[in-house]
DOMARTI-734927 format. One line per field, with one value per residue (C-alpha): residue in three letters; residue number from 1; y, z, x. Coordinates in pm, whole numbers, plus 50000, padded with zeros to 5 digits. Example, Ala and Ser with C-alpha at 12.3 -4.5 7.8 and 13.67 -1.06 7.14 Angstrom:
BEGIN
aa ALA / SER
i 1 / 2
v 49550 / 49894
w 50780 / 50714
u 51230 / 51367
***
This chain:
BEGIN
aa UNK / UNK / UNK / UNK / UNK / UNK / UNK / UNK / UNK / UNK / UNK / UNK / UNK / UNK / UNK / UNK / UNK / UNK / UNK / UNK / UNK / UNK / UNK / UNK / UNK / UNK / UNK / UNK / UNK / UNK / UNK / UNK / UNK / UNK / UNK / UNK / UNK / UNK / UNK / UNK / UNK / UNK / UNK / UNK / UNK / UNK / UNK / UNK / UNK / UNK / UNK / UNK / UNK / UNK / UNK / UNK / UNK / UNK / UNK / UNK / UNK / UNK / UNK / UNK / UNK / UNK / UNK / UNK / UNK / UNK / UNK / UNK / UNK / UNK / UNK / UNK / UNK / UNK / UNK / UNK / UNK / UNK / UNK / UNK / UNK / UNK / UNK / UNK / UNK / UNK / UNK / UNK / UNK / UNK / UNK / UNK / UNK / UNK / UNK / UNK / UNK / UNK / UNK / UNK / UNK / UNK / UNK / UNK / UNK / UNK / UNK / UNK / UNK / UNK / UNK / UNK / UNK / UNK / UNK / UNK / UNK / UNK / UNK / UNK / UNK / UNK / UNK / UNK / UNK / UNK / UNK / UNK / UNK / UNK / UNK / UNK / UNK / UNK / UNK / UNK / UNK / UNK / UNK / UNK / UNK
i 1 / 2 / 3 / 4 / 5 / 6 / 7 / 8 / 9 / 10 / 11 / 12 / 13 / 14 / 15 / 16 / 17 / 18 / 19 / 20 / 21 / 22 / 23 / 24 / 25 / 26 / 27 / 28 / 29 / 30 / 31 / 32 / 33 / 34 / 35 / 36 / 37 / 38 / 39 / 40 / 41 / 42 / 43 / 44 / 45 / 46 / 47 / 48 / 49 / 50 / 51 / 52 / 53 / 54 / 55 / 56 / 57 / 58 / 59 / 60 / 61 / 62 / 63 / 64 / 65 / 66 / 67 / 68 / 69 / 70 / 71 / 72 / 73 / 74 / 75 / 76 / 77 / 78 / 79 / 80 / 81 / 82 / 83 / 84 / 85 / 86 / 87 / 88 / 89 / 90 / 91 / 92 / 93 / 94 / 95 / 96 / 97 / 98 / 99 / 100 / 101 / 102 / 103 / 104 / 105 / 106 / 107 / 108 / 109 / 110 / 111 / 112 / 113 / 114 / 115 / 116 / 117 / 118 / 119 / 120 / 121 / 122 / 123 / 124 / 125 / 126 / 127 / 128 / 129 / 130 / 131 / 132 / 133 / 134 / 135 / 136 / 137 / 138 / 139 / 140 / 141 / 142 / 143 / 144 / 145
v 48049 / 47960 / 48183 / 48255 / 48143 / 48337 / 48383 / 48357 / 48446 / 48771 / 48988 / 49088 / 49326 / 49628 / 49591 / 49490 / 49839 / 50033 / 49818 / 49966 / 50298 / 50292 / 50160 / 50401 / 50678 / 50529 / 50517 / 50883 / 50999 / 50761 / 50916 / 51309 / 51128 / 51082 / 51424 / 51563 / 51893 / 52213 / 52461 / 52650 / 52583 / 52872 / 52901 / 52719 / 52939 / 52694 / 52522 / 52160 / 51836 / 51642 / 51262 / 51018 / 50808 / 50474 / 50266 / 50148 / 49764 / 49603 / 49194 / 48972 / 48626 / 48291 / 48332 / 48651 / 48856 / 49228 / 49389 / 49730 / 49869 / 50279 / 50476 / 50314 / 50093 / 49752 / 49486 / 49677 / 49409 / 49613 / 49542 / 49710 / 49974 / 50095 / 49989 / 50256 / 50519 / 50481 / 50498 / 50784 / 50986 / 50924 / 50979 / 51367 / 51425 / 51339 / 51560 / 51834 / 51829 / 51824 / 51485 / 51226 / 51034 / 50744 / 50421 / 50078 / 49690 / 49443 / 49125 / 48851 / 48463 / 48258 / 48049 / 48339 / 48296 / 48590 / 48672 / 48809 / 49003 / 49209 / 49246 / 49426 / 49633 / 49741 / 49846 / 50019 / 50230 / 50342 / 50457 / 50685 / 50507 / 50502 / 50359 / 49978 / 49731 / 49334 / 49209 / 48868 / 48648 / 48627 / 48334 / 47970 / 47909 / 47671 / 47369 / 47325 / 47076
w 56654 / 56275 / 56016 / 55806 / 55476 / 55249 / 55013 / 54690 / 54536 / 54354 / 54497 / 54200 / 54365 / 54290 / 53963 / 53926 / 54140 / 53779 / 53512 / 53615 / 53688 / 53316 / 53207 / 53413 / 53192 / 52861 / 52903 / 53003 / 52740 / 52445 / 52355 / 52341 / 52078 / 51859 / 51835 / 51666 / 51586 / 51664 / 51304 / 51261 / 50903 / 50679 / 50631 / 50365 / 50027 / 49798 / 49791 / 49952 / 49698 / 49664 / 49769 / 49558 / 49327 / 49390 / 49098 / 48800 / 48798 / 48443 / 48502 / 48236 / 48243 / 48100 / 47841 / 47708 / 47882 / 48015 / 48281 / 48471 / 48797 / 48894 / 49108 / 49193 / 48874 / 48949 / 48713 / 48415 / 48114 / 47825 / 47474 / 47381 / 47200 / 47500 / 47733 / 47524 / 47525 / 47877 / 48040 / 47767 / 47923 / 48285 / 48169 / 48047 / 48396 / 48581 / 48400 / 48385 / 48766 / 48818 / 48998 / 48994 / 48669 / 48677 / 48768 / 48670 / 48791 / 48560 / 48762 / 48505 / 48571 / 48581 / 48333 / 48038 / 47755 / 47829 / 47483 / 47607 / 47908 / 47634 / 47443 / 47718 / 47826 / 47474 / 47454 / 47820 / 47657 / 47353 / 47597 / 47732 / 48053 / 48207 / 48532 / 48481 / 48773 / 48788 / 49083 / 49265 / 49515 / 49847 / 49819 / 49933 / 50320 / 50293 / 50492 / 50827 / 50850
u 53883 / 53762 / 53716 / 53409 / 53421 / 53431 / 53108 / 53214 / 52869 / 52828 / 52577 / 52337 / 52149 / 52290 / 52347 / 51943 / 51899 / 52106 / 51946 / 51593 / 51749 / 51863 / 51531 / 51347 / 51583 / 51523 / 51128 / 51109 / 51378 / 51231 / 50915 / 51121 / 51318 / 51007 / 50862 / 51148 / 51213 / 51006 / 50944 / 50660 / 50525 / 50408 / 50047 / 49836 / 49817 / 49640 / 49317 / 49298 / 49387 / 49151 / 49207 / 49356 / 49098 / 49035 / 49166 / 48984 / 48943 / 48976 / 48835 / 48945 / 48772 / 48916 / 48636 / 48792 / 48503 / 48622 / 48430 / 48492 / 48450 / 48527 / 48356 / 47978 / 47986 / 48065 / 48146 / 48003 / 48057 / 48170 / 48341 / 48740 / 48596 / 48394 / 48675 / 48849 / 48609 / 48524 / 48870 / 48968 / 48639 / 48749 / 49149 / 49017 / 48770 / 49101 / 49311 / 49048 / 49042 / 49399 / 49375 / 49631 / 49642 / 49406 / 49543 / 49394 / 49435 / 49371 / 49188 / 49308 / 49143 / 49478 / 49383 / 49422 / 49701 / 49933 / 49846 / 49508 / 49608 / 49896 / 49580 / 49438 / 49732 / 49745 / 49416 / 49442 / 49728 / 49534 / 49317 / 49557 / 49654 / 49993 / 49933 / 49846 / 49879 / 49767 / 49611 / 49703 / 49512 / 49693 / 49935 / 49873 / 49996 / 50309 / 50275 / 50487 / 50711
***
């Protein structure tokens, strides 16, 4: 009589049978994870902030031209003294209302000496702002190889 040969394979099935067991586990257990823990907050005692203002937008052209644009004004041309006196009149309605201090982006054209856009920051900061920003275009794609 011959032996069988022995099979020398593993048999994968069972351990196929505990991997999806163990997902199974992990799918039902993952989204407890998330919620965290149960507290029961104390009840609202001051009135609602209001949301957070849309920044000012200072636009500086290569021609030394400044425009601004807040609220429904858009692109307003306007010289550095009324730069000034504007931003210093919506600095005070923002601190009158308790808001959070106004914040400004300066659109520079690339093409500006830097001299021009410190020019601006200084005059943004006799104005009274602290929050000062400069706004970028989204950068080039780089080419695949």
């Amino acid at each position: 009589m011959r032996k069988k040969a022995l099979n020398a394979e593993m048999n994968v099935v069972p351990y196929i049978d505990v991997m999806l067991v163990l997902l199974v586990i992990f799918m039902v257990t993952a989204p407890m994870l998330i919620t965290g823990v149960d507290v029961d907050l104390p009840k609202e005692q001051t009135n609602t902030m209001s949301q957070s203002q849309l920044p000012v937008i200072v636009s500086l052209t290569d021609k030394g031209d400044i425009f601004i644009s807040y609220e429904s004004n858009v692109d307003v041309p306007v010289s550095e003294p009324e730069l000034i006196n504007t931003l210093s009149t919506y600095q005070s309605q923002s601190d009158n209302s308790n808001a959070e201090p106004v914040q400004v982006m300066i659109n520079a054209d690339q093409n500006n000496q830097y001299g021009a856009i410190m020019t601006l920051m200084a005059t943004l900061q006799q104005a009274g702002i602290e929050k000062v920003g400069l706004l970028t275009g989204a950068p080039l794609p780089t080419p695949s190889l």
